[in-house]
N, C-alpha and C positions, 0 to 999 in steps of 0.2 A: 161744081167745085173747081177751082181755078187751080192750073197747074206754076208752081214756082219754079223759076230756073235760077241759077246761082250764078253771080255776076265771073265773065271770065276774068277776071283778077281774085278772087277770091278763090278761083278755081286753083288758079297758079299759086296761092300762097299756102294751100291745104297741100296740094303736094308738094312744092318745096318743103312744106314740114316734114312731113311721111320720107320723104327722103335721105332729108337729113339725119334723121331719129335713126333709121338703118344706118347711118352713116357711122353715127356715133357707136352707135352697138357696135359693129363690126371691128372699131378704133379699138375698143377697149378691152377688144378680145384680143388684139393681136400682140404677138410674142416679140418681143424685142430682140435682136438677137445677142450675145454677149460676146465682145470684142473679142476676137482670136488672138491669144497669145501668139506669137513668132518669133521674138528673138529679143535684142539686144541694141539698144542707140544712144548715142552720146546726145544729150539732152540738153540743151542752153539752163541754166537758171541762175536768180539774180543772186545770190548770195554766193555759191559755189561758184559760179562759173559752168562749164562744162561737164555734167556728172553722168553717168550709167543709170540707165530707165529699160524697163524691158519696154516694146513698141507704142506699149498704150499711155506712157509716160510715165508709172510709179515707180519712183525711186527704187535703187539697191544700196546693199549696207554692206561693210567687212564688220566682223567681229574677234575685236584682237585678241581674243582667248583660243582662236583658231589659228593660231600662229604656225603649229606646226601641219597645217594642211586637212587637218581632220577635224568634222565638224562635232563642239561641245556642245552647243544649243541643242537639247533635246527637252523631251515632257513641256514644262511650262514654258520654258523660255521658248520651244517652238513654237507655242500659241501666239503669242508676243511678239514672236521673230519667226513670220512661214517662210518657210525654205522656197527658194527659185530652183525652178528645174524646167525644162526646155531640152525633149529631144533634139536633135535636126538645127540646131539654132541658128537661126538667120544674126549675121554681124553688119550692124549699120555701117555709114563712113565713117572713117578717121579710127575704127577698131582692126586688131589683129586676131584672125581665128585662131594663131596658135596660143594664142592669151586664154585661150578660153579650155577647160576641161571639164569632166567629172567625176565624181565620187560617189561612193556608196556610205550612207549614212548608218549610224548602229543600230537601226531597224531597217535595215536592207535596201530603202528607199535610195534612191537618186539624187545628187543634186548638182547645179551647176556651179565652175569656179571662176576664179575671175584672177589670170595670177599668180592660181594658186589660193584665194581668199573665198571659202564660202559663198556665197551670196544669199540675201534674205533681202526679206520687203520688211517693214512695220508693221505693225495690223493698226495703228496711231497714225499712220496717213492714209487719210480720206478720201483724197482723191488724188489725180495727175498733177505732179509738180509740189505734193508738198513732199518735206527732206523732215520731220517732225524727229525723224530716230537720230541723225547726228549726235554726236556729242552725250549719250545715254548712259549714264553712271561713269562716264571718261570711257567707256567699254568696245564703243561703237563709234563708226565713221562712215560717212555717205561714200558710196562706193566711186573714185575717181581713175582714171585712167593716166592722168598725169602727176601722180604722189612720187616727188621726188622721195620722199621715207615715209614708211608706216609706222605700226610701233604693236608692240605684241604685249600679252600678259599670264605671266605664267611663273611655275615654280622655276628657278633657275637653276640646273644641273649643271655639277664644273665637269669638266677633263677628267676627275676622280669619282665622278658619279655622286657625289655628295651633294648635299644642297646646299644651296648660297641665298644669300638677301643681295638687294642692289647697291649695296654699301660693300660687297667683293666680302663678308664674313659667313660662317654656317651662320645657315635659319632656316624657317620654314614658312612657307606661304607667299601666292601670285605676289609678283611685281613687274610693275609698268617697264618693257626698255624698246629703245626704239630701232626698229629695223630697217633694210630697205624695203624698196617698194613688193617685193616678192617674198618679203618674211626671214630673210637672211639676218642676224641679230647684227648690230655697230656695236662699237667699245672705244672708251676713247684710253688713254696711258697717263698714267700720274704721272709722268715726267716731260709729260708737254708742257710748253708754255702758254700764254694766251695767243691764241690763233698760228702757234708756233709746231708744227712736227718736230721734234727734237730725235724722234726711233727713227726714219726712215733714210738709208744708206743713198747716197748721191749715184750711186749706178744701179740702185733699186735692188741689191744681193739678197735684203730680207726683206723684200716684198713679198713674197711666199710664203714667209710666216703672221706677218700683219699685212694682207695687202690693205693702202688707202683707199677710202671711198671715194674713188674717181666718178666725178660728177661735169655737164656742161653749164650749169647753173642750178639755180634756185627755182624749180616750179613750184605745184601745188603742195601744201603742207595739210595735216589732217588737223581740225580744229582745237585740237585741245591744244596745241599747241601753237606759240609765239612767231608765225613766221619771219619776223624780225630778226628773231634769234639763230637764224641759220644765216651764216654765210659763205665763201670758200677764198682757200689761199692756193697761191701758187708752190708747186712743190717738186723742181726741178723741172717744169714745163709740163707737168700731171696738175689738174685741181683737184683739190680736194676739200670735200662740205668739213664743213665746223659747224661744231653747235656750242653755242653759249661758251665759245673759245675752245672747244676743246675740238681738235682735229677731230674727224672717224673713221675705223677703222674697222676689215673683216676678219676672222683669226683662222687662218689656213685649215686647221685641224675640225673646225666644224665642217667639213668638206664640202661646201655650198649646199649647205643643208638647212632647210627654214625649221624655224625653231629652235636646236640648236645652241646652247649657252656653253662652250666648253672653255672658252676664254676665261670665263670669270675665276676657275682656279689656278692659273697660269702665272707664271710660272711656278710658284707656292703657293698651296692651299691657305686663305687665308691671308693672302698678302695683300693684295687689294693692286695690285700694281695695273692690273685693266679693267675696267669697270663698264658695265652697261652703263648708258646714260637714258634719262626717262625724263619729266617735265619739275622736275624737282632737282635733277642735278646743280649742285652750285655752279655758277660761272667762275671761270677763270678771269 
């Protein structure tokens, strides 16, 4: 009986298989690990520009029904909208840690702010770098660090505690007005003219009562809105933002306090003499 031996190339190519084959097992056992949350970075993207990504790139959102600081997105809409939260939060360049805080949500939980604005991701973006929540029932806005005005949505309580609609009359029920970047409400004066302050005293006396929204320019604007439509006038060597002609203004007695609507009954209930402005306001 003759003995066979197996040619040495064949020999190398039986194990190379057996090799491989554990190879692949062992591949597809193994645990991938899942990216560590850590913080907070200004993120390049082509549509926004510069937006807020926690590390791993997915986007953050404000939600202007949280106007006054305290998070409304609960049950479903937190499905929809999970909460960002981050012990210890590491802040990229070009951010400020004292921008940054947190809050206890109505289930006790935690989350972080940005501002003073909630923060949330989308469960509608997929992956790093999409923005898919902008712009979400007019509700929502991708979360920016350079938003010359926000804009809030909410029942509007006067100076008399009464409720107002954005037309300066009693009603009831949210309406759009727009704030600065940290939730403080603007108002502009029916006796302005277009692009004209007509209230504001030349040595600034009642500035304490309306102070103007003194501005360096025009940055980012949140999308639902025309940035076109803002612009600023000179106002005794102060600027101040305009929108759709109409100057803007803070109203002392909300005492830099986000959310806030006490202007709107000012100085009579029902007069309509300072009005929020929101993406419906007529132009002057």
């Amino acid at each position: 009986m003759k003995n066979y031996k197996l040619p040495h190339a064949m020999i190398a190519v039986f194990v190379s298989i057996v090799l491989l084959g554990s190879s692949c097992s062992k591949s597809s056992n193994r645990i991938i690990p899942t990216p560590q949350l850590t913080g907070v970075v200004l993120t390049d993207n082509a549509t926004f520009g510069k937006v807020l990504t926690d590390n791993n790139g997915f986007s953050l959102y404000f939600f202007s029904k949280d106007v006054s600081g305290a998070s409304v997105c609960v049950d479903g809409c937190a499905t929809t909208w999970p909460v960002f939260y981050k012990a210890g939060l590491t802040i990229g360049a070009g951010l400020t840690s004292s921008d940054f805080g947190v809050i206890d949500r109505p289930d006790g939980s935690k989350q972080s702010t940005y501002k003073g604005w909630p923060l949330y991701y989308y469960s509608k973006d997929l992956k790093a770098g999409d923005t898919n929540g902008d712009k979400v029932a007019n509700l929502w806005a991708i979360a920016k660090a350079d938003y010359t005005i926000m804009f809030g949505n909410a029942q509007l309580i006067g100076l008399d505690k009464a409720q107002y609609t954005d037309q300066g009359i009693a009603g009831t029920g949210a309406s759009q007005f727009i704030t600065d970047d940290k939730g403080l409400t603007l108002y502009m004066f029916s006796k302005d003219a277009s692009s004209k302050n007509n209230f504001t005293k030349t040595d600034f006396s009642n500035n304490a009562a309306w102070p103007i929204f003194e501005v360096t320019g025009v940055a980012s604007i949140p999308s639902i809105f025309d940035k076109t439509q803002f612009t600023t006038i000179n106002v005794f060597g102060k600027t101040q933002l305009v929108y759709k002609g109409h100057p803007l203004y803070y109203f002392g007695q909300d005492a830099a306090t986000r959310g806030n609507t006490n202007g709107v009954s000012f100085p009579v209930a029902g007069s309509a003499i300072w009005k929020v402005t929101n993406s419906t306001t007529v132009a002057l």
